[in-house]
C-alpha angles and dihedrals in degrees: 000000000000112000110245085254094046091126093063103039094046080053095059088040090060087040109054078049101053088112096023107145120222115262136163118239090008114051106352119140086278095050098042090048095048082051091053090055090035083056093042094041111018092236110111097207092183096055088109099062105029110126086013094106137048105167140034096257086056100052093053082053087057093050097050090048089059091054099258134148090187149334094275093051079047088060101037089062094064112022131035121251123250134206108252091241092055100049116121141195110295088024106124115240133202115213112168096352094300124109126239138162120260109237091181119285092001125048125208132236138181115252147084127308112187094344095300115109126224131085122332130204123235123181127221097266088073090047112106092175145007131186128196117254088203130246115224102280105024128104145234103287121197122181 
């Protein structure tokens, strides 16, 4: 559940990541994404795996060791899914099989805009999932 203070710790989570670089096993689109609901619940559900991992091949090792098919399987284990449309600040997206966090109508990713690395907006037309990272009182949702 989102701690009653989420808003603001999800801001100074973006914004302590404005520059982050892409890397595997220490910010990649998991690992961003487990630090936004850390920072919205206070659970690191990523503590487990961070610094496993160095390359792509070993993330997706990681993955499958968990138990895992894909990231959104992944997802779908612990969070319910949402419908696009529904998906509010602090909600994890999916947009070409990364994960970001959803800032409204756009979601943020880790990445490179113009050269230049740090987070990069995507809107909701790009999103191909999103899932609910729960508010205090509301229950599991699967659509």
């Amino acid at each position: 559940m989102r701690r009653k203070d989420w808003d603001d710790r999800l801001a100074a989570y973006i914004g302590q990541h404005r520059d982050a670089v892409f890397e595997y096993g220490q910010l990649d689109c998991v690992l961003f994404a487990a630090g936004a609901i850390e920072a919205l619940t206070g659970e690191d559900h990523a503590a487990h795996i961070r610094g496993d991992y160095e390359t792509r091949i070993g993330s997706l090792r990681v993955l499958h060791r968990e138990g895992h098919a894909d990231l959104a399987e992944m997802m779908d284990v612990r969070f319910g899914t949402v419908p696009l449309a529904l998906a509010q600040r602090g909600d994890i997206v999916m947009a070409g099989g990364s994960l970001g966090v959803c800032m409204g109508r756009l979601a943020l990713f880790v990445g490179e805009d113009a050269d230049r690395p740090g987070l990069v907006g995507l809107p909701i037309a790009a999103w191909e999932q999103a899932w609910r990272i729960p508010f205090p009182g509301e229950t599991r949702r699967r659509d």
